[in-house]
MARTI-766508 format. One line per 10 residues: number of its first residue (from 1); their letters; for each residue y, z, x of N, C-alpha, C, O. Coordinates in nm, 4 decimals, padded with zeros to 6 digits. Example, Ala and Ser with C-alpha at 12.3 -4.5 7.8 and 13.67 -1.06 7.14 Angstrom:
<nutis>
1) as) -00.5690 00.7800 01.3190 -00.4500 00.7800 01.2300 -00.3300 00.7800 01.3200 -00.3319 00.8465 01.4236 ~ -00.2250 00.7080 01.2850 -00.1060 00.7140 01.3670 00.0030 00.7870 01.2900 00.1138 00.8039 01.3409 .
</nutis>
This chain:
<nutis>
1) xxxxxxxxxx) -00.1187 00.0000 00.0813 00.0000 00.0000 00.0000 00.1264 00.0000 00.0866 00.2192 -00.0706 00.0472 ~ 00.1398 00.0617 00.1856 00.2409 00.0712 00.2649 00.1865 00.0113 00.4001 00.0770 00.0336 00.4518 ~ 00.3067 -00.0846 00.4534 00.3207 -00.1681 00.5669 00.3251 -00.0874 00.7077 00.4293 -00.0439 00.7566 ~ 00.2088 -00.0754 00.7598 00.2484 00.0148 00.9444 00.3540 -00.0455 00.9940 00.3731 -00.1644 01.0195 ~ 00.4216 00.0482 01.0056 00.5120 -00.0077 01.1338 00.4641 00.0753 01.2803 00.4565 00.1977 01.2913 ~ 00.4420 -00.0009 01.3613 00.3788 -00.0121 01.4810 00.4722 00.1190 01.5375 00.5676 00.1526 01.4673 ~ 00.4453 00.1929 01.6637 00.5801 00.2647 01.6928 00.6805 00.2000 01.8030 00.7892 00.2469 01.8366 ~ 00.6076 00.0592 01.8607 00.7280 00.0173 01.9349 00.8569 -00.1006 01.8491 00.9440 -00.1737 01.8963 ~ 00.8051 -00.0662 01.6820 00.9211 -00.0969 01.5482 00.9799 -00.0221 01.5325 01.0699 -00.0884 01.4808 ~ 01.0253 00.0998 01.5301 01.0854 00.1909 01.5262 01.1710 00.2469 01.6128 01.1326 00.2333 01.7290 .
11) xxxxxxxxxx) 01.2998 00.3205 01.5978 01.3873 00.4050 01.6805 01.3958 00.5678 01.6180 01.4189 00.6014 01.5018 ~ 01.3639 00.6702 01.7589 01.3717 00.7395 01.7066 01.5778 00.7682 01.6900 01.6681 00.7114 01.7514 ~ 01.5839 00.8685 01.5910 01.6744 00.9275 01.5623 01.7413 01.0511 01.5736 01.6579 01.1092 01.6430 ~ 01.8181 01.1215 01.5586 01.8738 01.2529 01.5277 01.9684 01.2167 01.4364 02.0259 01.1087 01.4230 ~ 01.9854 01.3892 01.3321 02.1343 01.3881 01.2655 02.2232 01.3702 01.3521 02.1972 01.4070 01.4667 ~ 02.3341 01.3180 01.3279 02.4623 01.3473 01.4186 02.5174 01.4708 01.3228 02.5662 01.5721 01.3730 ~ 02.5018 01.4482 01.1499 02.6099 01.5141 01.1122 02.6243 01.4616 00.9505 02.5434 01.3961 00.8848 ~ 02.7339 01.5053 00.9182 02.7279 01.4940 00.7411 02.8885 01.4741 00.7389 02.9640 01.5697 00.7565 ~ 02.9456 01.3110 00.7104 03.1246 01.3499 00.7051 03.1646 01.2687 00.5902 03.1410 01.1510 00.5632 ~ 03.2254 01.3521 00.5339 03.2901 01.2626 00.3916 03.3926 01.1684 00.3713 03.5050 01.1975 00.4123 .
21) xxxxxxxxxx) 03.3751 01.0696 00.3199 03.4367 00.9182 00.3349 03.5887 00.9760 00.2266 03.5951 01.0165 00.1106 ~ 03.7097 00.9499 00.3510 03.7929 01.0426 00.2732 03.8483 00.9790 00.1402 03.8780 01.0631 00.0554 ~ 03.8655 00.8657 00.1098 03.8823 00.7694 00.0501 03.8014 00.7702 -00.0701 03.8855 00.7814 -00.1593 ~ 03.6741 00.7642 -00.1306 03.5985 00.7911 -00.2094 03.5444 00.9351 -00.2180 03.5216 00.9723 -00.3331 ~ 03.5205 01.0195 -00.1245 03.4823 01.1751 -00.1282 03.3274 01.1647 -00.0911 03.2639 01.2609 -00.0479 ~ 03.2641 01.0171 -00.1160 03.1354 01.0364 -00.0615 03.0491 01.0851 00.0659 03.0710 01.0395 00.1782 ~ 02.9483 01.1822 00.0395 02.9162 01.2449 00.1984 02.8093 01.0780 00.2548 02.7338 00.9960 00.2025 ~ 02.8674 01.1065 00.3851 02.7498 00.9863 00.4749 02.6905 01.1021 00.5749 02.7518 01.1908 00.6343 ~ 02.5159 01.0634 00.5729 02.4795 01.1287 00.6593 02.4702 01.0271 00.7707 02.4008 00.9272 00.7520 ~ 02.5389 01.0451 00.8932 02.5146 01.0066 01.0548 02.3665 01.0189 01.0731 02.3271 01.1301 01.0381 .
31) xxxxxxxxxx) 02.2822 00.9481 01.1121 02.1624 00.8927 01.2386 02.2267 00.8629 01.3545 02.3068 00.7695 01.3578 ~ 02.2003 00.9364 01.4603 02.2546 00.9130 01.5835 02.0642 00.8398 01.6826 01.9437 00.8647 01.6784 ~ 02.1503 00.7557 01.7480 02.0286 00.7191 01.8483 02.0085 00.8088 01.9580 02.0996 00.8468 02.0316 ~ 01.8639 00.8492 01.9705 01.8507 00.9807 02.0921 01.8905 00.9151 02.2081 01.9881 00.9443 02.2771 ~ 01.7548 00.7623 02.2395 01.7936 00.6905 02.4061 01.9021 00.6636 02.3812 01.9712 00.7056 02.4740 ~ 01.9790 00.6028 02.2867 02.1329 00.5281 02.2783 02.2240 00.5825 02.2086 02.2495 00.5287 02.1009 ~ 02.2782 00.6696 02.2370 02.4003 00.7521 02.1521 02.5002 00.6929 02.0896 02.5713 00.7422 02.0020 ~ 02.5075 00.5460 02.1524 02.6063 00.4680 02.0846 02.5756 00.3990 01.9346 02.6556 00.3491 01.8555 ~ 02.4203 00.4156 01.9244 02.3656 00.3511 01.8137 02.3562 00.4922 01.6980 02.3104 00.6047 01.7179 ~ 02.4182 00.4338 01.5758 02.3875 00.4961 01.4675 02.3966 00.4236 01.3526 02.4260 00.3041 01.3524 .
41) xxxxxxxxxx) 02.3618 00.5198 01.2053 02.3205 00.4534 01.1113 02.3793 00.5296 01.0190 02.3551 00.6485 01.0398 ~ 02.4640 00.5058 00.9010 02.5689 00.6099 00.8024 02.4772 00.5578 00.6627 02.4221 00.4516 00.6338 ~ 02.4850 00.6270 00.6267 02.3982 00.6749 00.5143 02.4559 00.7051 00.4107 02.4324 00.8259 00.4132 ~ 02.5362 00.6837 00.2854 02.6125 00.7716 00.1976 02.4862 00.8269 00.0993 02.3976 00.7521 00.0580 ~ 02.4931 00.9520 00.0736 02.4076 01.0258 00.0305 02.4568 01.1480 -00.0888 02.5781 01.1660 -00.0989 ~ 02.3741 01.2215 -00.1678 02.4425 01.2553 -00.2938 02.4786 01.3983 -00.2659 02.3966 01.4421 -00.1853 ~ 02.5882 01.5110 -00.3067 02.6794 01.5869 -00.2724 02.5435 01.7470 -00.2845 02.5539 01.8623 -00.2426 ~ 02.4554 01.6921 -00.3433 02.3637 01.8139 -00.3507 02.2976 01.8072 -00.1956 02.3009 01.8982 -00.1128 ~ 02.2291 01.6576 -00.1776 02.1825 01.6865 -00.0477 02.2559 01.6488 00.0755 02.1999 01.6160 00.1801 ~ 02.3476 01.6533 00.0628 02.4781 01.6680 00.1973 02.5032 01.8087 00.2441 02.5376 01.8483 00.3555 .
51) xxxxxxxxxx) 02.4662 01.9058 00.0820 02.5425 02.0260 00.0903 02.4054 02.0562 00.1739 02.4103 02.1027 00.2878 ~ 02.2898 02.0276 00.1113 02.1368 02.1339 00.2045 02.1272 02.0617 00.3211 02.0476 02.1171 00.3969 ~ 02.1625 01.9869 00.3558 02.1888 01.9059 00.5140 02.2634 01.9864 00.6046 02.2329 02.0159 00.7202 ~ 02.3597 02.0173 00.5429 02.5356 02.0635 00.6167 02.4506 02.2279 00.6371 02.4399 02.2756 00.7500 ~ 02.3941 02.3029 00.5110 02.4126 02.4286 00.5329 02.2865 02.4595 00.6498 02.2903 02.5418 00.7413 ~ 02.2003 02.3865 00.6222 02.0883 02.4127 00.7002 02.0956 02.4184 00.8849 02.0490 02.4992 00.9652 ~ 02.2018 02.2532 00.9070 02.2822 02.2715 01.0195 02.3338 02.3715 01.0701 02.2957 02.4331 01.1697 ~ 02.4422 02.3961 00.9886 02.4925 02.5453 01.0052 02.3926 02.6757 00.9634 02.4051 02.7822 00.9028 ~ 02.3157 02.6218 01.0141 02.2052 02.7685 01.0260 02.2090 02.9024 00.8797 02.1329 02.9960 00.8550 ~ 02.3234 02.8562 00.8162 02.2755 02.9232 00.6546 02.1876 02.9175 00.5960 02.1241 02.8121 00.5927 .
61) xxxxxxxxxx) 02.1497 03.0226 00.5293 02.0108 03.0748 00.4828 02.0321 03.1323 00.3675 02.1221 03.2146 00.3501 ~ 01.9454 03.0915 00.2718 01.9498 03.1001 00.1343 01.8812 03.2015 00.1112 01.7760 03.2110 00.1745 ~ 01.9218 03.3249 00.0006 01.7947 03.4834 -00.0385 01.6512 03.3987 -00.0966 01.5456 03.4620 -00.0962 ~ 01.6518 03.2694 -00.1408 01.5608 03.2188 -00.2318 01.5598 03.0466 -00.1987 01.6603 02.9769 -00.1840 ~ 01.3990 02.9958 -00.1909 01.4195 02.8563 -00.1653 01.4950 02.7537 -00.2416 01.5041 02.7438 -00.3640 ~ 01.5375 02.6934 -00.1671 01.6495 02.5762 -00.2051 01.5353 02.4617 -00.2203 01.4230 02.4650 -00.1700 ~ 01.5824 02.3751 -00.2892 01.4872 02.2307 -00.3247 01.3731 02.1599 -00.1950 01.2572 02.1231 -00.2139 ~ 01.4550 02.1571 -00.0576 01.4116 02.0938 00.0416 01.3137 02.1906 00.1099 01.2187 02.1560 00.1802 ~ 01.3652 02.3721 00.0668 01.2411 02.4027 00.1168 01.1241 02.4129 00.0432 01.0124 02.4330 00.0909 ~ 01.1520 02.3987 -00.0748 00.9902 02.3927 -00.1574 00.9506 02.2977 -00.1154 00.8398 02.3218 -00.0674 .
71) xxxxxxxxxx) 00.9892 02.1473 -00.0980 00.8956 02.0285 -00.0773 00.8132 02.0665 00.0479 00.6928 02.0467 00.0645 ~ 00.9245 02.1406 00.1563 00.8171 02.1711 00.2532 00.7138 02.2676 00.2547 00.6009 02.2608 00.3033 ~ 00.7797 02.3727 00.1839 00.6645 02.4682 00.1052 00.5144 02.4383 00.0120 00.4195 02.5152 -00.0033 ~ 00.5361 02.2784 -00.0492 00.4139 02.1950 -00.0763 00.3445 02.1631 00.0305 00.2252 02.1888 00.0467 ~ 00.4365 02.0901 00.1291 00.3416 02.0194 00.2156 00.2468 02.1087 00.2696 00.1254 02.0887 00.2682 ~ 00.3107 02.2205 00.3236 00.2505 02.3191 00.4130 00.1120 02.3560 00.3343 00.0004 02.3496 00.3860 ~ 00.1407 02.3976 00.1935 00.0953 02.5036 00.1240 -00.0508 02.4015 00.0560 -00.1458 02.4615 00.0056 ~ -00.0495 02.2496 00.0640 -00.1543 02.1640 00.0562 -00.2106 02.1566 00.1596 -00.3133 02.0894 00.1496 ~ -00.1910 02.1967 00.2618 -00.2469 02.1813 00.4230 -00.2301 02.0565 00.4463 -00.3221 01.9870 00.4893 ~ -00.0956 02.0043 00.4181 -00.0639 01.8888 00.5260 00.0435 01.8711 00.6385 00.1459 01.9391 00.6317 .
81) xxxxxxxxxx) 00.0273 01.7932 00.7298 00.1337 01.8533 00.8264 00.2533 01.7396 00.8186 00.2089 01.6248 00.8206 ~ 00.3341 01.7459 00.8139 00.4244 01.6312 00.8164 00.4790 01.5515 00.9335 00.5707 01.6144 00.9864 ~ 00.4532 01.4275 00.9965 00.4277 01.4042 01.1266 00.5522 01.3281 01.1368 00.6179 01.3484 01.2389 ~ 00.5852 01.2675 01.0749 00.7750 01.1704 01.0768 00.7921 01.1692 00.9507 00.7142 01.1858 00.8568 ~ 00.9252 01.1434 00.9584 01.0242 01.0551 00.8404 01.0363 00.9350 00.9214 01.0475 00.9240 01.0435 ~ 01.0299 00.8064 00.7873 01.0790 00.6697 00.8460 01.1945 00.6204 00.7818 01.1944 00.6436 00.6609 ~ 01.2852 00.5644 00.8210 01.3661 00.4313 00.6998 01.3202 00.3470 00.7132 01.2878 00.3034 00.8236 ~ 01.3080 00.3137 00.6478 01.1993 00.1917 00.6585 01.3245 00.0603 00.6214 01.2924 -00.0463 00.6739 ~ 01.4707 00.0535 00.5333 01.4987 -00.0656 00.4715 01.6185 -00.0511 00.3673 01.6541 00.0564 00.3191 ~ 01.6668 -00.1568 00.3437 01.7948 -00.0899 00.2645 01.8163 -00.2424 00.1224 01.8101 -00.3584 00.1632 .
91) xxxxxxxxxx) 01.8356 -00.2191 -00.0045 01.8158 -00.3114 -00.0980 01.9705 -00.2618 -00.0893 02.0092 -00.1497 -00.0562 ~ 02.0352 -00.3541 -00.1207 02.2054 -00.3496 -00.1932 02.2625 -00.2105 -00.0820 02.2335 -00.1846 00.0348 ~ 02.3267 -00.1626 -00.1517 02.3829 00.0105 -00.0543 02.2045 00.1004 -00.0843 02.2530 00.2125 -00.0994 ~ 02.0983 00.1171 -00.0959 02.0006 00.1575 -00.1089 01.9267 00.2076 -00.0284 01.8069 00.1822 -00.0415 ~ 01.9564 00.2686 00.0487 01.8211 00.3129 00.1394 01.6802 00.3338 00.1295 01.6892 00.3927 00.0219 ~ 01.5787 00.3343 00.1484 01.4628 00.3813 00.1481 01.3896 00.4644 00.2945 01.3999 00.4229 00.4099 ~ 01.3327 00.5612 00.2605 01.2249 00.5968 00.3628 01.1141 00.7117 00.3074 01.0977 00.7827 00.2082 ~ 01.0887 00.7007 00.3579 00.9412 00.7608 00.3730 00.8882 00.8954 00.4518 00.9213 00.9035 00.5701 ~ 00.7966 01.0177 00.3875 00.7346 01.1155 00.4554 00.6129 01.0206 00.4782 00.5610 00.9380 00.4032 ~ 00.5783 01.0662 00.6304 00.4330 01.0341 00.7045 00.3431 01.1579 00.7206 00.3825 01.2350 00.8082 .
101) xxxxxxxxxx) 00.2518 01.1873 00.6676 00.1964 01.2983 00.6921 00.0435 01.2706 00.7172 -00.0087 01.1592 00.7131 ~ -00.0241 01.3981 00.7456 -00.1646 01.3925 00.7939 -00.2440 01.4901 00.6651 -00.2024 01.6048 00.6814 ~ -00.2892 01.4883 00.6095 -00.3815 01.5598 00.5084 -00.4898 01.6393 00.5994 -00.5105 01.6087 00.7168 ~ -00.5732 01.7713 00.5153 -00.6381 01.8384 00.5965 -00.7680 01.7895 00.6426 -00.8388 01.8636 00.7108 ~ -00.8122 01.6509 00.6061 -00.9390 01.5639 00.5998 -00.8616 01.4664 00.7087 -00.9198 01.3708 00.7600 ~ -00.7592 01.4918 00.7311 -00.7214 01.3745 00.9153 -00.6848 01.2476 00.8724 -00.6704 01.1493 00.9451 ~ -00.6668 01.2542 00.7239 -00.6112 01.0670 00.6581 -00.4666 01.0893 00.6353 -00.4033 01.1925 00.6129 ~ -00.4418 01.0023 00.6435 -00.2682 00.9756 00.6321 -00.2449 00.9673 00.4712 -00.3046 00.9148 00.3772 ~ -00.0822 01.0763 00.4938 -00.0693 01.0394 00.3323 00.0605 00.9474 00.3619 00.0829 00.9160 00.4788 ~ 00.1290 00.9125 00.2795 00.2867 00.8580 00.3004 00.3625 00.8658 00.1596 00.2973 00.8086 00.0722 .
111) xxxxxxxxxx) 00.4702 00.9155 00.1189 00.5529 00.9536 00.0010 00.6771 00.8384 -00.0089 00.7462 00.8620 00.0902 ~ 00.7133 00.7702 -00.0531 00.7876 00.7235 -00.1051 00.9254 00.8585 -00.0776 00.8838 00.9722 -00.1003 ~ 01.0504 00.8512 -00.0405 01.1947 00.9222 -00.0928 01.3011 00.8755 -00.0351 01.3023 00.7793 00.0417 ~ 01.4045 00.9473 -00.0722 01.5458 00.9064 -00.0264 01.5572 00.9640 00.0770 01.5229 01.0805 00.0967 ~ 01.6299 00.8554 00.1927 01.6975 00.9017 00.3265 01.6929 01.0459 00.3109 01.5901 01.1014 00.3498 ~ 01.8133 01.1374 00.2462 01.8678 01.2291 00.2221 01.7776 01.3063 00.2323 01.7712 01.3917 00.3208 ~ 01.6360 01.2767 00.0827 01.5768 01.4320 00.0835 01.4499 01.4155 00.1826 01.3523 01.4817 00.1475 ~ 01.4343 01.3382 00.3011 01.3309 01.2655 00.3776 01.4121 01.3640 00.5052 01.3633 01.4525 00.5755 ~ 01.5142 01.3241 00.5030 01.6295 01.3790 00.6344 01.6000 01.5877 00.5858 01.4905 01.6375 00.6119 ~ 01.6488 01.6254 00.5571 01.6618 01.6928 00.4856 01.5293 01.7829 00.5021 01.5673 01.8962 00.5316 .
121) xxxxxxxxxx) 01.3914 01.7776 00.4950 01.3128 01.7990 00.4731 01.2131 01.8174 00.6297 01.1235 01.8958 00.6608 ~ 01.2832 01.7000 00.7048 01.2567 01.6642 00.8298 01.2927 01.8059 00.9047 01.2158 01.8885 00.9538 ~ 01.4511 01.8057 00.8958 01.5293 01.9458 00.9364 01.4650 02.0619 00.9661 01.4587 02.1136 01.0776 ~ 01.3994 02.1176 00.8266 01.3499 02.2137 00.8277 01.1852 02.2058 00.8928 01.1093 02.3027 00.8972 ~ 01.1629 02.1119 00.9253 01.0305 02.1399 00.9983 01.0393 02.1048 01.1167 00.9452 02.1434 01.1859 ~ 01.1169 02.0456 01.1682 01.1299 01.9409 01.3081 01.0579 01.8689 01.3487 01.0137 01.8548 01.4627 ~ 01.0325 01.7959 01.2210 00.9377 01.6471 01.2823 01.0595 01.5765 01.3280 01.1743 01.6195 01.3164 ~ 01.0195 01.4512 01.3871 01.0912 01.3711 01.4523 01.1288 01.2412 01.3233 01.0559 01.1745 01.2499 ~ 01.2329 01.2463 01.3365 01.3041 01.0885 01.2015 01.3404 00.9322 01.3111 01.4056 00.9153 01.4141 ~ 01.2846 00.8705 01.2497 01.2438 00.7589 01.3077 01.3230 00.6493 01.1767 01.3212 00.6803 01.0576 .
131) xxxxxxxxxx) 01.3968 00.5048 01.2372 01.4574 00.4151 01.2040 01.3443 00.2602 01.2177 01.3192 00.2114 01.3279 ~ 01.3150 00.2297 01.1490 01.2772 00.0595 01.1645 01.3754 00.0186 01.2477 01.4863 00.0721 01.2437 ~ 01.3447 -00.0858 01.3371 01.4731 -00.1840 01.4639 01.4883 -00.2470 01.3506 01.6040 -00.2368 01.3099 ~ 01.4128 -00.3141 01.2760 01.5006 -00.4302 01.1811 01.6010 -00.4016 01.0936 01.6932 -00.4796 01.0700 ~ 01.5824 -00.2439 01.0211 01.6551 -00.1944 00.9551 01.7980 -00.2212 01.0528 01.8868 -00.3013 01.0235 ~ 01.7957 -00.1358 01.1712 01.8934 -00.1039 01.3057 01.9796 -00.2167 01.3120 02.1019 -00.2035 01.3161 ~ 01.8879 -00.3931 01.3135 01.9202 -00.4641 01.2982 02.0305 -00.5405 01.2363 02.1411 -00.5758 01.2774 ~ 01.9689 -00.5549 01.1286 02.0064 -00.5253 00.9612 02.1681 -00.4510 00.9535 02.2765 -00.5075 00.9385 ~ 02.1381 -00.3060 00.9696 02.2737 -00.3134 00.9473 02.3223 -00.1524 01.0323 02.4020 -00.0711 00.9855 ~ 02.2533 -00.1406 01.1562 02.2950 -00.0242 01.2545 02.4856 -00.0510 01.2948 02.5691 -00.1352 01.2618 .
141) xxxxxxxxxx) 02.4857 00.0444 01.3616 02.6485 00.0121 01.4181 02.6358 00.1149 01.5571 02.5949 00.2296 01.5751 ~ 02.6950 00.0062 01.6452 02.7694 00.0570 01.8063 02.8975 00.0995 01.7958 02.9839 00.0284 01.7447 ~ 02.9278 00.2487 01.8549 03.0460 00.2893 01.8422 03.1242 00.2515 01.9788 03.0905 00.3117 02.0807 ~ 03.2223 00.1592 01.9856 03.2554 00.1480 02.0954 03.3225 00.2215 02.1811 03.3825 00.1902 02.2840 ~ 03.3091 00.3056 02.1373 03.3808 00.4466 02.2061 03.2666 00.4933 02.3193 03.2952 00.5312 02.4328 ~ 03.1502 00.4842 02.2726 03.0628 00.5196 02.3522 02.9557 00.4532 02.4062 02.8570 00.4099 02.3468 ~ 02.9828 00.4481 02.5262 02.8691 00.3550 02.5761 02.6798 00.3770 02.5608 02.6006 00.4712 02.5657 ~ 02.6753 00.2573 02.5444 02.4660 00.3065 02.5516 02.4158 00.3861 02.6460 02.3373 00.4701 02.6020 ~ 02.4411 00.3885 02.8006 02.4040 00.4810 02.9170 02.4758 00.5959 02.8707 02.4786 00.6719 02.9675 ~ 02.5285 00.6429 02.7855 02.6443 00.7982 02.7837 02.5373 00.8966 02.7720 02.4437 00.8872 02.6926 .
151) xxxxxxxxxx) 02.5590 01.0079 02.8696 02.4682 01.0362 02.9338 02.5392 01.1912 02.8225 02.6299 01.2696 02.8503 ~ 02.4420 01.1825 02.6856 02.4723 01.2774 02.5708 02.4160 01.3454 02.5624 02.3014 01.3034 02.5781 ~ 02.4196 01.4999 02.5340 02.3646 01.6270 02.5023 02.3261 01.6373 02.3781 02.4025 01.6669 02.2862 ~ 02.1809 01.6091 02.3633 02.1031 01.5947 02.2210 02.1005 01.7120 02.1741 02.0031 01.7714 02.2203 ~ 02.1830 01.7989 02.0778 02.1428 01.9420 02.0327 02.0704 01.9428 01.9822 02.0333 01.8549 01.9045 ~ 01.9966 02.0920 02.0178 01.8666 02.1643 01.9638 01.8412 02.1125 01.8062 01.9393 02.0779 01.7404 ~ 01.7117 02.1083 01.7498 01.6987 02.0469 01.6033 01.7778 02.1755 01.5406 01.8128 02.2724 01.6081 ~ 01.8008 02.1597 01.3958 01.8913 02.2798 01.3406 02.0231 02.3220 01.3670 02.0814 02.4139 01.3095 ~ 02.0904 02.2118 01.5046 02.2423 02.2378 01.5354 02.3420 02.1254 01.4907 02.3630 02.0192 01.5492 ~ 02.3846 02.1594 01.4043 02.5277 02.0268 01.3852 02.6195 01.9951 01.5008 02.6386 02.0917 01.5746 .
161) xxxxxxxxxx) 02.6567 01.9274 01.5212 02.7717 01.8950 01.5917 02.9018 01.8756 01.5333 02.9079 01.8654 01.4108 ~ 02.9927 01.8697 01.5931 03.1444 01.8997 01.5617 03.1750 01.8009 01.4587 03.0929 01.7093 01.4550 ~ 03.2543 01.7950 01.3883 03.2543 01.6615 01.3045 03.4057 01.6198 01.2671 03.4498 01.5177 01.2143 ~ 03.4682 01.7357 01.3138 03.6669 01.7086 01.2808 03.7569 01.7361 01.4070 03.7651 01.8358 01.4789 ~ 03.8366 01.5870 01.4109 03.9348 01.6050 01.5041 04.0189 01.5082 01.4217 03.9853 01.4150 01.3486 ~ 04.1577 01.5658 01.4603 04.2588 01.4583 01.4757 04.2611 01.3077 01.4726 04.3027 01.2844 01.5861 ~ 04.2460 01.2112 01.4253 04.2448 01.0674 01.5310 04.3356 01.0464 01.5837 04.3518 00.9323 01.6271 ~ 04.4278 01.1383 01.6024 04.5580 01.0386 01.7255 04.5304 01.0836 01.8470 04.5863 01.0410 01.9481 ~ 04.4260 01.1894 01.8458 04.3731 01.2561 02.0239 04.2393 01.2290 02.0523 04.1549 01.3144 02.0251 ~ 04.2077 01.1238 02.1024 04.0868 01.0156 02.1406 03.9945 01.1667 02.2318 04.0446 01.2234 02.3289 .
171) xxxxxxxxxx) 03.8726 01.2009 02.1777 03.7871 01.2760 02.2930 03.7331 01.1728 02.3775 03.6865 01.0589 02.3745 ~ 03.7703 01.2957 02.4763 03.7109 01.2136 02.6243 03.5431 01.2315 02.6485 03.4731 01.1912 02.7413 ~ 03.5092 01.3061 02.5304 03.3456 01.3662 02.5273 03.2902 01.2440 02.4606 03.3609 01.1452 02.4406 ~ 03.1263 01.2520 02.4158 03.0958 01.1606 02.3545 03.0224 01.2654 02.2401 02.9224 01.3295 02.2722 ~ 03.0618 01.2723 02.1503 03.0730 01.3392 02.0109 03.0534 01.2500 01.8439 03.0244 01.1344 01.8745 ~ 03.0568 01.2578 01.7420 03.0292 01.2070 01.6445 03.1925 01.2024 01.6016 03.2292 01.1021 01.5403 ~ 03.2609 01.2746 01.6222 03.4015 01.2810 01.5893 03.4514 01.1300 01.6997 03.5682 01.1484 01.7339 ~ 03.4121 01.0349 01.7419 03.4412 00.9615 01.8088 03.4173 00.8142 01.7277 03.4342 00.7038 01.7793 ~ 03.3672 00.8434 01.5672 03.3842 00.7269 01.4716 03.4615 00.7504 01.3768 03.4817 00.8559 01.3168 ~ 03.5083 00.6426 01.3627 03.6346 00.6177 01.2655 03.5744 00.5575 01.1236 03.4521 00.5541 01.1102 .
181) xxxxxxxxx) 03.6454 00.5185 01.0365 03.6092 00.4782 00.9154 03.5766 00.3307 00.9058 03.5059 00.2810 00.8181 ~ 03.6274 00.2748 00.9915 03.6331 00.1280 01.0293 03.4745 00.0909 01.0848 03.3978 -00.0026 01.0618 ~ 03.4659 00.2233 01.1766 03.3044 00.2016 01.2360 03.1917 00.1476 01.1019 03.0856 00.0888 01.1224 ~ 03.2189 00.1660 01.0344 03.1063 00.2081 00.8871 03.1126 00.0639 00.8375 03.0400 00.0491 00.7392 ~ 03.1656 -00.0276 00.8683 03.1708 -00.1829 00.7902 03.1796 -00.1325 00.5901 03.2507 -00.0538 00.5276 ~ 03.0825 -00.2146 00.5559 03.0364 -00.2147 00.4433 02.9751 -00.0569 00.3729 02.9382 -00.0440 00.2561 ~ 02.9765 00.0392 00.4654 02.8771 00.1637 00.4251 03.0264 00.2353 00.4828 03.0605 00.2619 00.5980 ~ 03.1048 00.2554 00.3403 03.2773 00.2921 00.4340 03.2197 00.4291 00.4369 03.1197 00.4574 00.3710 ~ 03.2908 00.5268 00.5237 03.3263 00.6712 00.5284 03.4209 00.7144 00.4992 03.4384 00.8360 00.5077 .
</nutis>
């Protein structure tokens, strides 16, 4: 039912971050490229799961599970382990991707969901989130601010990075605060 993608089809990923397109109010979640920091992928995503993205980053902790941790609270609690998130592809502004998991019999399951609650879900367990190249292809973006060799400090899974500055004071770092709205083409911020 579902198409392998090989793993030398794929890029892995990290969050960069969660920043709202000031113009519409919509949250985009950032995919940052681990080997290529200059490569990422904006995501506009819905204000419930921006908020369990953002808080989880920021290391807030809920008295009672929030949505993303029950799904992982299934997986676990079926004895399956969850081995990636993919994107697999994008219809119109649409994203798609996918949980990859292993069942307790060693067969692969794979779930159908949205970027968001795929991202999201990833977080809290620290599997690794992985991009299709064609997707990347398709419709990735180079920030020219930062070069592909930028020799970037991947934070620990569970750490956000900075996400507000000024734009009239250019960082000399290589940061997520180093894209503009313009970066985003068609997927505005």
């Amino acid at each position: 039912m579902w198409e392998e993608v090989p793993e030398d089809e794929r890029t892995r990923m990290r969050v960069g971050g969660v920043v709202v397109d000031p113009t519409t109010g919509t949250p985009v979640l950032v995919l940052r490229g681990i080997e290529d920091p200059s490569l990422y992928l904006p995501i506009a995503i819905g204000r419930s799961e921006a908020a369990s993205i953002a808080t989880h980053l920021a290391g807030v902790e809920s008295p009672r599970p929030m949505t993303h941790d029950l799904m992982l609270s299934l997986i676990e609690t079926l004895e399956c382990e969850l081995d990636s998130v993919l994107v697999t592809h994008v219809e119109g502004v649409s994203f798609f991707a996918r949980l990859e998991m292993t069942d307790p019999y060693d067969d692969s399951v794979t779930l159908d969901a949205r970027p968001s609650d795929a991202v999201a879900v990833a977080l809290r367990s620290s599997c690794p989130v992985f991009v299709t190249n064609a997707l990347l292809a398709e419709v990735g973006k180079r920030s020219a601010s930062i070069p592909p060799e930028a020799d970037e400090t991947v934070p620990a899974p569970g750490r956000a990075m900075q996400i507000s500055r000024p734009k009239t004071q250019p960082s000399p770092e290589v940061r997520l605060e180093d894209l503009y709205p313009e970066d985003f083409g068609q997927y505005t911020m």
